[in-house]
Residue frames as a rotation matrix with the C-alpha (Angstrom) as fourth column:
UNK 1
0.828 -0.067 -0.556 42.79
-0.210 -0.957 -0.198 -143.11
-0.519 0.281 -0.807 -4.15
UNK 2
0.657 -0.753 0.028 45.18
0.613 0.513 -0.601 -143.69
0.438 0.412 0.799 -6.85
UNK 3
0.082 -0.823 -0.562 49.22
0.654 -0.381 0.654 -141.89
-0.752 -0.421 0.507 -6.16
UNK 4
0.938 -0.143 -0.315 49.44
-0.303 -0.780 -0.547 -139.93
-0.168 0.609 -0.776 -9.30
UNK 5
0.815 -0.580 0.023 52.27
0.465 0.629 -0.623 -142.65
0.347 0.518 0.782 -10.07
UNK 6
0.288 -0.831 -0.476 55.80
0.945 0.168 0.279 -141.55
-0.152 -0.531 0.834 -9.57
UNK 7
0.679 -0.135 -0.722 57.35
0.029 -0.977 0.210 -137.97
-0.734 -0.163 -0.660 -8.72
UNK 8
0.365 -0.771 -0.522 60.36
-0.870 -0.482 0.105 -138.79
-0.333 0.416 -0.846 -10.64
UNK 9
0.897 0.341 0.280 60.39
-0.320 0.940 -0.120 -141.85
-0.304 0.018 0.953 -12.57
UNK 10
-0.109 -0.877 -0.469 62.76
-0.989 0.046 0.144 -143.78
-0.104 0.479 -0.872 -13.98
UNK 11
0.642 0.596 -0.482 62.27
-0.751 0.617 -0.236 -146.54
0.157 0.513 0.844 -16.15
UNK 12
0.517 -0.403 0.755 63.81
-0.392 0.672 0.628 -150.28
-0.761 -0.621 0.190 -15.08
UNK 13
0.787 -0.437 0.437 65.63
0.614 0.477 -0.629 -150.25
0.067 0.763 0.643 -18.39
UNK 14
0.409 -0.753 0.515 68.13
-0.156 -0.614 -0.774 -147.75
0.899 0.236 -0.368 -16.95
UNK 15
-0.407 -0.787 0.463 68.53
-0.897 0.250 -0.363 -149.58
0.170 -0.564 -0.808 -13.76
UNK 16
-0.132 0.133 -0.982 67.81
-0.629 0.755 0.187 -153.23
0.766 0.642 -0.016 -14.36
UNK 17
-0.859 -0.422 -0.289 68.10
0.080 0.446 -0.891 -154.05
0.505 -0.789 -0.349 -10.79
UNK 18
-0.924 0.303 0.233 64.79
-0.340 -0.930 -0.139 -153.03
0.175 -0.207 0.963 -10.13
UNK 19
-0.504 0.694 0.514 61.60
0.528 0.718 -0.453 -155.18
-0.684 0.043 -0.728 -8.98
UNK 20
-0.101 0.995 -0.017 59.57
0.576 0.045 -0.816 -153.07
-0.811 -0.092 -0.578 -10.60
UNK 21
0.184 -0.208 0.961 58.93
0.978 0.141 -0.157 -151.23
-0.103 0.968 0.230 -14.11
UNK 22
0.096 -0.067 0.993 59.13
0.033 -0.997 -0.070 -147.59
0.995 0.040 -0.094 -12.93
UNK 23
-0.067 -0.409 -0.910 60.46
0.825 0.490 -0.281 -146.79
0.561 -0.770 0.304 -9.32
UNK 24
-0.812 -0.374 0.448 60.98
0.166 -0.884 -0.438 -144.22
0.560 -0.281 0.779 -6.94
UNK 25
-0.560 0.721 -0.408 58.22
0.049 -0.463 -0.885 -141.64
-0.827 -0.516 0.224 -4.55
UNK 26
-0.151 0.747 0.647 55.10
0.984 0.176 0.027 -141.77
-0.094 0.641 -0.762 -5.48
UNK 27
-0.358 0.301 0.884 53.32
0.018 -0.944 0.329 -138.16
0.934 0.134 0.332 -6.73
UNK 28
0.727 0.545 -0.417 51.37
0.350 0.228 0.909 -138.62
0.591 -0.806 -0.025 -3.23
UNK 29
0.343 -0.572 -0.745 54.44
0.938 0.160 0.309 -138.79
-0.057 -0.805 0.591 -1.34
UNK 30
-0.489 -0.638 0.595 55.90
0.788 -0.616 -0.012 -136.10
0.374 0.463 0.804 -3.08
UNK 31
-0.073 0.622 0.780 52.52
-0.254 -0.768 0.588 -133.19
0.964 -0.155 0.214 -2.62
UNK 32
0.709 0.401 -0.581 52.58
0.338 0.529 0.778 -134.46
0.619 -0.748 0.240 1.01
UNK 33
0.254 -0.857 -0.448 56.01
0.961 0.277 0.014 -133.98
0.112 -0.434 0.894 1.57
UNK 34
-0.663 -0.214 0.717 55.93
0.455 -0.876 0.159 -130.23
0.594 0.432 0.679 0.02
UNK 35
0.492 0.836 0.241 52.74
0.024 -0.290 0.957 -129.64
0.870 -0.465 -0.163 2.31
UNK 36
0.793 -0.160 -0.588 54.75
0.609 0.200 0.767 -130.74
-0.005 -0.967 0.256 5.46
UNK 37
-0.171 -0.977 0.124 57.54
0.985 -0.169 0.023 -128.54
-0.002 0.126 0.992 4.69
UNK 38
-0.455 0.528 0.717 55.24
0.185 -0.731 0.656 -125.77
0.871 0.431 0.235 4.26
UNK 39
0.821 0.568 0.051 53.07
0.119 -0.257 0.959 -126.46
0.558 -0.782 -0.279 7.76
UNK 40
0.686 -0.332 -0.647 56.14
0.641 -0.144 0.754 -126.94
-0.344 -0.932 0.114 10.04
UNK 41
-0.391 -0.497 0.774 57.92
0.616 -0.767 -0.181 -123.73
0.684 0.406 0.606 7.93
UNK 42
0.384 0.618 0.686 55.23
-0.128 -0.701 0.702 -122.04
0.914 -0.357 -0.190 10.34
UNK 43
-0.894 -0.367 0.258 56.58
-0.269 -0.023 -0.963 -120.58
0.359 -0.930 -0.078 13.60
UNK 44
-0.330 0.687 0.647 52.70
-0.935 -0.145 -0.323 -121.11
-0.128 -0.712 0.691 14.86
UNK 45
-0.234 0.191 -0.953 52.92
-0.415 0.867 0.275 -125.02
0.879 0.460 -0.124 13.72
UNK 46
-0.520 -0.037 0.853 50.72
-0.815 0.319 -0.484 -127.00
-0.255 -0.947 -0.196 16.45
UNK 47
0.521 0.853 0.024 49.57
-0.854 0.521 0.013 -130.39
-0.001 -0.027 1.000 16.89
UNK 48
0.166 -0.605 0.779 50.63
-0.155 0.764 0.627 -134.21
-0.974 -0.224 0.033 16.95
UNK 49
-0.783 -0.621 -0.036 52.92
-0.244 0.254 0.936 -135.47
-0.572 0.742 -0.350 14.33
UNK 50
-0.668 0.464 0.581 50.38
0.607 0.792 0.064 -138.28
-0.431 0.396 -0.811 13.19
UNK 51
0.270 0.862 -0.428 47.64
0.401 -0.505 -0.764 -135.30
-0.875 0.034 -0.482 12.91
UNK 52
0.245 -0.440 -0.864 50.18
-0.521 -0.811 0.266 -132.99
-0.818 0.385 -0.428 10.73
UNK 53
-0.923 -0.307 0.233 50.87
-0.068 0.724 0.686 -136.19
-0.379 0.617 -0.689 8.53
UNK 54
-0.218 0.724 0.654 47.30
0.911 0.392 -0.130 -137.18
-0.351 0.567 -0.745 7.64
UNK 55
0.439 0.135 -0.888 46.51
-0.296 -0.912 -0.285 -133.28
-0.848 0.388 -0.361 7.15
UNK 56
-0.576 -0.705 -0.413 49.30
-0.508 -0.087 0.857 -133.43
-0.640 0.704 -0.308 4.60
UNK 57
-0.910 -0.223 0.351 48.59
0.134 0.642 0.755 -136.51
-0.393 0.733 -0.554 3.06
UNK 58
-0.163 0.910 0.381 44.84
0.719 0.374 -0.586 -135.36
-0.676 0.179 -0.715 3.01
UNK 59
0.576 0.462 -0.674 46.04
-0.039 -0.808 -0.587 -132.27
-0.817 0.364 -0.447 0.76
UNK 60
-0.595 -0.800 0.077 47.92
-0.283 0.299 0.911 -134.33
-0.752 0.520 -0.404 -1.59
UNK 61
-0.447 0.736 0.509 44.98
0.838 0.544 -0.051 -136.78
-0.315 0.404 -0.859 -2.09
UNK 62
0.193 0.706 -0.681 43.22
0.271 -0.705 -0.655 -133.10
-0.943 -0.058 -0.328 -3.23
UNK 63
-0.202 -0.664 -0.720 46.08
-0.666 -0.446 0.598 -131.90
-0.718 0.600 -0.352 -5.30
UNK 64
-0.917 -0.374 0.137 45.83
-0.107 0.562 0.820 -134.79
-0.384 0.738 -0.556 -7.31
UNK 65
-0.105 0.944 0.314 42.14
0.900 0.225 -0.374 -135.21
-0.423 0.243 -0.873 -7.48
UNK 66
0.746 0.503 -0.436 42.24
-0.088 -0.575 -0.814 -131.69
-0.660 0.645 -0.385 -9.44
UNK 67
-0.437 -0.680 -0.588 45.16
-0.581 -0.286 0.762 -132.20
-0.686 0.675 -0.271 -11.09
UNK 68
-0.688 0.382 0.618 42.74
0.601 0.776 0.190 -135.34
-0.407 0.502 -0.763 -12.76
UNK 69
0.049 0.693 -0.720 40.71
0.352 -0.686 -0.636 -132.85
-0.935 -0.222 -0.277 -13.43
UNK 70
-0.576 -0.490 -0.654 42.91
-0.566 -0.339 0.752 -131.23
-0.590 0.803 -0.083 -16.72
């Protein structure tokens, strides 16, 4: 599944120090992160961490697969 590249890039000609040509959270990390913030916002949030993570990360991997969509 690809990441939907970076949330907030930033190109390795404004910080040379960088391994890599663009840096930072990936989009993935980013719709994942906004999902978890959202499930454990709920007073009725149950389940194990690991569970509540893949959830998340499995409604990023969505988000992006329609945002490819456009």
């Amino acid at each position: 599944m690809k990441d939907g590249g970076p949330a907030f890039p930033l190109h390795s000609e404004v910080r040379p120090s960088m391994d890599s040509e663009w840096c930072g959270m990936t989009l993935r990390d980013y719709f994942a992160a906004k999902a978890m913030q959202g499930f454990i916002a709920c007073p009725n949030t149950r389940g194990e961490p690991n569970d509540i993570a893949a959830w998340c990360y499995q409604m990023a991997d969505a988000m992006i697969q329609e945002r490819s969509k456009e």
